[in-house]
C-alpha angles and dihedrals in degrees: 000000000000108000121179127213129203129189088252085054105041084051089060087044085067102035095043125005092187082058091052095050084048090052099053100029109030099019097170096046081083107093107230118260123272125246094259084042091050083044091063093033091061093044088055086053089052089045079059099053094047093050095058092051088050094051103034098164088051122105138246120217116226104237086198101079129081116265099252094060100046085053093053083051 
């Protein structure tokens, strides 16, 4: 099995297994996000960009590989 890790997911790793195990084996068993949840979903996008405006020579980790290589990287 190829399973792919991004940093979201790795954050609700740490805050809920049981989320994390949703989220890989019965993804729509997780009820979409409300209006107020999407709001600070989107600020945290705009936090990303920024970031990476702010630290320009810093480097993005590609979430479509699998975790073992992101880790070797």
């Amino acid at each position: 099995m190829n399973i792919r890790i991004s940093k979201t997911k790795y954050l609700n790793g740490l805050q809920c297994k049981k989320l994390l195990w949703y989220i890989y084996n019965e993804p729509t068993a997780i009820p979409e996000p409300d209006e107020a949840t999407q709001a600070v979903f989107e600020q945290g996008y705009l936090v990303g960009d920024y970031s990476k405006k702010l630290f320009s020579k810093g480097i993005e980790v590609d979430h479509t590989k699998s975790f073992l290589a992101i880790v070797a990287y």
